[in-house]
C-alpha positions as CSV (number, residue, x, y, z in Angstrom):
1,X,85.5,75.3,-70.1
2,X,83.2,75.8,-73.1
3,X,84.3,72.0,-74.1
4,X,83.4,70.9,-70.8
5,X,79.8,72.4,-70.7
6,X,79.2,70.8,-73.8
7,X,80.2,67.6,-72.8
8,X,78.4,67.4,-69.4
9,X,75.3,68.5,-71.4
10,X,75.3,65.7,-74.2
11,X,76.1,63.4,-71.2
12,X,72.9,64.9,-69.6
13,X,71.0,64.7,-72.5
14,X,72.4,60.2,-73.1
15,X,71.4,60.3,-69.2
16,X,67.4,61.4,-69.6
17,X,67.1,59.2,-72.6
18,X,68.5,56.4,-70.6
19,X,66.5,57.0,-67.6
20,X,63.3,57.7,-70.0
21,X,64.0,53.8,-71.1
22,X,64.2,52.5,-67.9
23,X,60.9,54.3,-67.0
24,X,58.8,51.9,-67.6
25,X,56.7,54.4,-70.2
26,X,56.4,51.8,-73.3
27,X,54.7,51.5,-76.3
28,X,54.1,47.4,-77.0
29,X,53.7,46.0,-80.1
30,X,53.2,42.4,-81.3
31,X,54.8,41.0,-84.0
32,X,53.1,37.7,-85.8
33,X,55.8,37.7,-87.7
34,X,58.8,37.8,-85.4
35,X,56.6,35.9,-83.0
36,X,58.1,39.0,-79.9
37,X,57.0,41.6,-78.6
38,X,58.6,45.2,-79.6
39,X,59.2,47.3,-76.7
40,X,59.1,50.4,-78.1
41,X,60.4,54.3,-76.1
42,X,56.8,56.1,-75.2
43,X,58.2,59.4,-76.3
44,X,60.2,58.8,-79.2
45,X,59.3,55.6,-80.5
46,X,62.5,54.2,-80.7
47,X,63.1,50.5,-80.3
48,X,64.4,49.4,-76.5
49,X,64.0,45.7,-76.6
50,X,62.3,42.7,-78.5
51,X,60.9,40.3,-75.9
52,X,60.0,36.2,-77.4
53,X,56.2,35.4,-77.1
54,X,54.1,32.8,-78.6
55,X,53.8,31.1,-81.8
56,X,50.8,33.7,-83.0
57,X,50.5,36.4,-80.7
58,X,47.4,38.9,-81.6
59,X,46.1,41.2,-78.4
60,X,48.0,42.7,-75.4
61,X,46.7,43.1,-71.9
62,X,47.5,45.0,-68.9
63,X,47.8,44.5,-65.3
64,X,46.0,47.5,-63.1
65,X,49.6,48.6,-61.9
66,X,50.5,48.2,-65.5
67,X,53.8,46.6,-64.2
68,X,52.6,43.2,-65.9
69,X,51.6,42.7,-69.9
70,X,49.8,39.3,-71.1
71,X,50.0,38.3,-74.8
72,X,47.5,35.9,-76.2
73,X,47.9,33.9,-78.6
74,X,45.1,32.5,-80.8
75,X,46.5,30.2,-83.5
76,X,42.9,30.5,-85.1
77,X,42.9,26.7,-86.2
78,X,41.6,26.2,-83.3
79,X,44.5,24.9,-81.1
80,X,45.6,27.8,-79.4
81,X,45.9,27.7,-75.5
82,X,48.4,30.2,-74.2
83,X,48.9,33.4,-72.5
84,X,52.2,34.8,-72.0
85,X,52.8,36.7,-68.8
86,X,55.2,39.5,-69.2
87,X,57.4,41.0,-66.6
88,X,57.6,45.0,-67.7
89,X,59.9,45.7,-65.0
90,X,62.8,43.1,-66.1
91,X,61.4,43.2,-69.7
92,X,61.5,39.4,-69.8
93,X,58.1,36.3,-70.2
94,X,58.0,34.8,-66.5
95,X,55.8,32.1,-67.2
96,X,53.0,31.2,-69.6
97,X,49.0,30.5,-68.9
98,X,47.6,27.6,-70.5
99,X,44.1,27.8,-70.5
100,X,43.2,24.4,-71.7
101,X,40.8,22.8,-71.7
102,X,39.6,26.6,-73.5
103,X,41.0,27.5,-76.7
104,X,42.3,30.2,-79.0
105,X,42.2,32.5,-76.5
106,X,42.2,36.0,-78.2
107,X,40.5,39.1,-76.7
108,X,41.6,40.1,-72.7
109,X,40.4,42.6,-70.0
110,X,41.7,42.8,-66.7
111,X,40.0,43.7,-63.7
112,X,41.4,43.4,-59.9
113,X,43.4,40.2,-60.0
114,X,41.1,38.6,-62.7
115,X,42.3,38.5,-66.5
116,X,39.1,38.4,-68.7
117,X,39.6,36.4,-71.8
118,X,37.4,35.5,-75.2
119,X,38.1,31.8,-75.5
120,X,37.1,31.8,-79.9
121,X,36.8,28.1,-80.3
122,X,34.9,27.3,-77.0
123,X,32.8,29.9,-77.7
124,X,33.4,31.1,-74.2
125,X,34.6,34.1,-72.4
126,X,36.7,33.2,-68.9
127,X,37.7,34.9,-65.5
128,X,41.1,33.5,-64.7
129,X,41.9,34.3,-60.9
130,X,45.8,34.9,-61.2
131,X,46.5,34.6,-57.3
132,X,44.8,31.2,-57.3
133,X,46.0,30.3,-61.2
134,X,42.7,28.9,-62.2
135,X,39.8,29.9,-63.7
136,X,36.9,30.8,-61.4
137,X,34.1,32.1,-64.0
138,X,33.1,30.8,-67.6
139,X,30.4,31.7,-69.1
140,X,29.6,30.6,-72.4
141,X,28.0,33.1,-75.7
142,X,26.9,29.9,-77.6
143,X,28.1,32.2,-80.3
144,X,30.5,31.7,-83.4
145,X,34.2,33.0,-83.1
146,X,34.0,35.3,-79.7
147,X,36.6,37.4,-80.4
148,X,37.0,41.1,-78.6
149,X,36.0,41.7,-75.0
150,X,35.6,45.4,-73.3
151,X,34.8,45.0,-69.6
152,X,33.2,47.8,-67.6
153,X,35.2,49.4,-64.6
154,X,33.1,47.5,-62.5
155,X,33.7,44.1,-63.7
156,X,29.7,43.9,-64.1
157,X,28.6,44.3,-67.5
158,X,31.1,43.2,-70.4
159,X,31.1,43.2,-74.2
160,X,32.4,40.6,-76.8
161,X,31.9,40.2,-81.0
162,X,30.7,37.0,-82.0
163,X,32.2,37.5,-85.5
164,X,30.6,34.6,-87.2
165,X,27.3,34.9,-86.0
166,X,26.7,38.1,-86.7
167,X,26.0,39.4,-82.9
168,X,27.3,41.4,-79.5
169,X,26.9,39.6,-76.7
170,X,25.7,42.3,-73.7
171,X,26.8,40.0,-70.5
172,X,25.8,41.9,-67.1
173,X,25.3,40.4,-63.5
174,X,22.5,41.0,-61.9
175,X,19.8,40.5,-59.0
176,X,17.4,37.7,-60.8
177,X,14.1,37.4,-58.7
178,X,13.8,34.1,-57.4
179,X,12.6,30.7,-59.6
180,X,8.4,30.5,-59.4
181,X,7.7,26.5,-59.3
182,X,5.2,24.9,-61.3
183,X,3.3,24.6,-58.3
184,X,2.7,28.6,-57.8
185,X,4.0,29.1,-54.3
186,X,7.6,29.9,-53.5
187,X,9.4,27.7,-51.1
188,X,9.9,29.3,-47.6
189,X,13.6,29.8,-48.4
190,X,13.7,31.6,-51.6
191,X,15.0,34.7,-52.3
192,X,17.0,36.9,-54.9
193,X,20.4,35.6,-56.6
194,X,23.0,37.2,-58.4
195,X,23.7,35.8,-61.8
196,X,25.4,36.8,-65.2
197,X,22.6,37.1,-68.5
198,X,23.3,37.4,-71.5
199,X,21.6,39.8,-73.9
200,X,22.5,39.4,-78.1
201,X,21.9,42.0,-80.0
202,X,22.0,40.7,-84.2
203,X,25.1,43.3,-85.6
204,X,25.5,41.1,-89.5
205,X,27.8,38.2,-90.4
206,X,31.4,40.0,-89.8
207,X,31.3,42.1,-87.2
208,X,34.4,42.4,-85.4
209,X,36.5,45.5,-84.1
210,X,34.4,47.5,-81.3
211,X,34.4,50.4,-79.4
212,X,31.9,51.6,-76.5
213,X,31.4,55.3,-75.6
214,X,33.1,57.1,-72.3
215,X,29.1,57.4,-71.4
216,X,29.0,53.7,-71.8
217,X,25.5,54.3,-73.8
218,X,26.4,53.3,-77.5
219,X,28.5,50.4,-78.5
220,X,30.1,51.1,-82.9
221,X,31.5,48.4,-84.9
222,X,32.1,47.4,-88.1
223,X,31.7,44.9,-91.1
224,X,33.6,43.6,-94.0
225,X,30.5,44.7,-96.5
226,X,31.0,48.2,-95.8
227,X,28.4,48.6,-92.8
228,X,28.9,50.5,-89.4
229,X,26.0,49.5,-86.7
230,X,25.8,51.6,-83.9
231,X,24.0,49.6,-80.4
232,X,22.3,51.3,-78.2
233,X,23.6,49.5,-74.8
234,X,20.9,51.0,-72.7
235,X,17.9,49.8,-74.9
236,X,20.1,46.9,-75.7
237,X,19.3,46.8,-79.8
238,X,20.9,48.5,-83.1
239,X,19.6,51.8,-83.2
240,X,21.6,53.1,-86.5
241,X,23.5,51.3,-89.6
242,X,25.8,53.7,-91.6
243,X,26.8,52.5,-95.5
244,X,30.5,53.7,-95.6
245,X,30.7,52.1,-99.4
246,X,34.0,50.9,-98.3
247,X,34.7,47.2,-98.2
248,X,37.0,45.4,-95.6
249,X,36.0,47.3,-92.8
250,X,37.9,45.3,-90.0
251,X,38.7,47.5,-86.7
252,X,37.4,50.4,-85.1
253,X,38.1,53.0,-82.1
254,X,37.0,55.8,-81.0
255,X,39.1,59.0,-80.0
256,X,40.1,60.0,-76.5
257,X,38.0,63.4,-77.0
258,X,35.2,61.6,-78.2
259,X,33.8,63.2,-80.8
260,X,35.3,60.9,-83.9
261,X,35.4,57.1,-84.8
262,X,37.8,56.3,-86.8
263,X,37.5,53.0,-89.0
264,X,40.4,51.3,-91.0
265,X,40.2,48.5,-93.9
266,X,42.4,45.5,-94.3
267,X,41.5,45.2,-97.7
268,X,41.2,49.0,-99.4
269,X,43.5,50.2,-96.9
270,X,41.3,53.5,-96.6
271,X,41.0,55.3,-92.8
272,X,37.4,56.9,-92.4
273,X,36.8,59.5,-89.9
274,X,33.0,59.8,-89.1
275,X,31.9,62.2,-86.4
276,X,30.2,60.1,-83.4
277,X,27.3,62.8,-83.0
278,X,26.2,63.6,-86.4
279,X,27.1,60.0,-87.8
280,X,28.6,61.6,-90.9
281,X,31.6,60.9,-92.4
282,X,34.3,63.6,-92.0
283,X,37.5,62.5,-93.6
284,X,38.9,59.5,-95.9
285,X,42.4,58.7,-96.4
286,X,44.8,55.8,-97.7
287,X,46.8,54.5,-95.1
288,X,47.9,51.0,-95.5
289,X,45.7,48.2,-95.0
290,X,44.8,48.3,-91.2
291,X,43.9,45.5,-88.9
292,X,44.7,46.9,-85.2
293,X,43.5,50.4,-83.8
294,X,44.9,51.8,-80.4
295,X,44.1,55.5,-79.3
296,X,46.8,56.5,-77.2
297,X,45.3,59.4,-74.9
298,X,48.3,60.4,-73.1
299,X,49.8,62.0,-76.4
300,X,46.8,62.2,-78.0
301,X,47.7,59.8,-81.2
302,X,46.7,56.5,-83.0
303,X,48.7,53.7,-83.6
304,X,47.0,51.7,-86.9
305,X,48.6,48.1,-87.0
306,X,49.1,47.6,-91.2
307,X,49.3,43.7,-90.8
308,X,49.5,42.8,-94.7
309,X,52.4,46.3,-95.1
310,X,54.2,45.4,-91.8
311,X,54.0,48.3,-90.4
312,X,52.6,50.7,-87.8
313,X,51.4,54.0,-88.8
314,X,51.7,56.5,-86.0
315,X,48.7,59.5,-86.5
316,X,48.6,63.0,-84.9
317,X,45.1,62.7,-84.2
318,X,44.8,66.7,-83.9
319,X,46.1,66.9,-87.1
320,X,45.1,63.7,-88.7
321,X,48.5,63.2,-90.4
322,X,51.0,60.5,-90.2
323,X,53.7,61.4,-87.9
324,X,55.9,58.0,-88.0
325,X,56.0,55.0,-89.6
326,X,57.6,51.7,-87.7
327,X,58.5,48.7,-89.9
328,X,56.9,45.6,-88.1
329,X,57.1,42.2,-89.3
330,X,53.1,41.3,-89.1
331,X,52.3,43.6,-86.2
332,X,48.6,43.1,-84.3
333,X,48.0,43.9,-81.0
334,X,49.7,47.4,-79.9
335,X,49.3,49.4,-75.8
336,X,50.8,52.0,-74.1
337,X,52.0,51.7,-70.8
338,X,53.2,53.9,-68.0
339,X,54.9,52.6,-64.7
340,X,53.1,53.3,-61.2
């Protein structure tokens, strides 16, 4: 009887992990240098299944119903031009997006039926309706290598880094009064139209990983010299600059409580903790030389994508300690997903 007990509990137990794989609660990370995607268990970060994407995937996007994952891929000489659409139900690509004529297409946000993408070497960011599978909305920065895009909840303000110019873009639609003539008198029919402006806000030569505030008020990132600038989004200019003294600052995010950003380097491989309110640094570790940052809020940890080490370091953020590390070939881009 005892022997039986046993046994219908370790089948229990092979029966709630089985059914926890099949949930659809994943942690996804790319792999440059396996060119897939790792499907990884939410809870216990084992490996469920490798899926094929592009030739040089580097961000991962989410559907609203989170039943759908998009992979760009950038091939940074300039010649990238697709967006692999991910089935997270079947765990298999469907089809691919080519957005020519727009290239390297790297940074996405998705809003409704609209996936939001940076488009680097047309210096471009696109809407791409996926019900008609087209785009409907480009506007352009006019800006260097337009890398990372955060998109409001509303879909009316969005964010990018123009890395090589040294600026944020501040994009936001909005009632524009209507066009005065030369002459001085406003045709009969004239009235108010809604239109996209940009506002750029100079950040220094570099500046690439971002995050923005849950108030939506201050916008950090980060430079390679060293340099933090911190953007006041309502005044729409740099209102602080922090000297970390740490070179290769590359990515950036800030924690799901709030009150910490946490900044990694692809060349020291040093993590920096600086408190959000006070602007003062708080802790410094050696991690491993990070290019990727992704605050998972559901278990309160932060996945640091070691690109040069392959490998992803897994942090207790309540602890600040390293809790797991994965061996990745090259990983990048790295979300969490839970099934509706």
């Amino acid at each position: 009887m005892k022997v039986l007990k046993k046994l219908l509990l370790i089948l229990g137990m092979l029966y709630a992990g089985f059914a926890q794989a099949q949930s659809g609660r994943y942690v996804l990370v790319l792999s440059k240098g396996e060119k897939k995607m790792w499907v990884l268990d939410y809870q216990t970060l084992a490996l469920i299944t490798k899926i094929p994407v592009g030739e040089d995937p580097h961000e991962i996007e989410l559907s609203t119903d989170q039943k759908t994952a998009y992979v760009s891929n950038a091939v940074i000489a300039g010649t990238g031009h697709i967006i692999n659409v991910i089935d997270l139900q079947k765990l298999q690509t469907v089809k691919d997006i080519d957005t020519r004529p727009f290239y390297v297409p790297h940074g996405m946000a998705f809003h409704q039926d609209t996936l939001w993408f940076t488009a680097q070497s047309s210096k471009a960011v696109i809407a791409y309706d996926l019900k008609q599978d087209k785009p409907v909305q480009v506007l352009g920065t006019g800006q260097d290598f337009t890398h990372l895009i955060r998109l409001t909840p509303d879909a009316k303000t969005f964010y990018t880094t123009n890395v090589e110019s040294g600026t944020v873009s501040i994009y936001e639609k909005r009632l524009i009064p209507p066009y005065m003539p030369p002459t001085g008198v406003l045709p009969a029919h004239a009235k108010q139209r809604l239109e996209w402006r940009q506002t750029l806000v100079d950040v220094g030569i570099g500046a690439e990983g971002f995050d923005v505030s849950a108030d939506g008020k201050e916008l950090w990132t980060a430079r390679p010299d060293g340099k933090i600038v911190i953007v006041d989004l309502v005044a729409k200019k740099a209102k602080a600059t922090i000297d970390t003294h740490v070179s290769g600052l590359h990515r950036l995010g800030i924690t799901p409580d709030g009150k910490t950003v946490c900044i990694v380097s692809v060349k020291t491989g040093n993590l920096l903790y600086y408190n959000a309110a006070t602007h003062q640094l708080e802790q410094k570790t050696n991690l491993g030389q990070g290019a990727g940052i992704y605050m998972d809020k559901g278990k309160n940890r932060m996945f640091v994508s070691c690109t040069p080490n392959n490998y992803v370091s897994v942090i207790d953020l309540a602890s600040r300690k390293e809790i797991k590390r994965i061996p990745v070939g090259r990983p990048d881009g790295i979300k969490s997903t839970e099934m509706k």
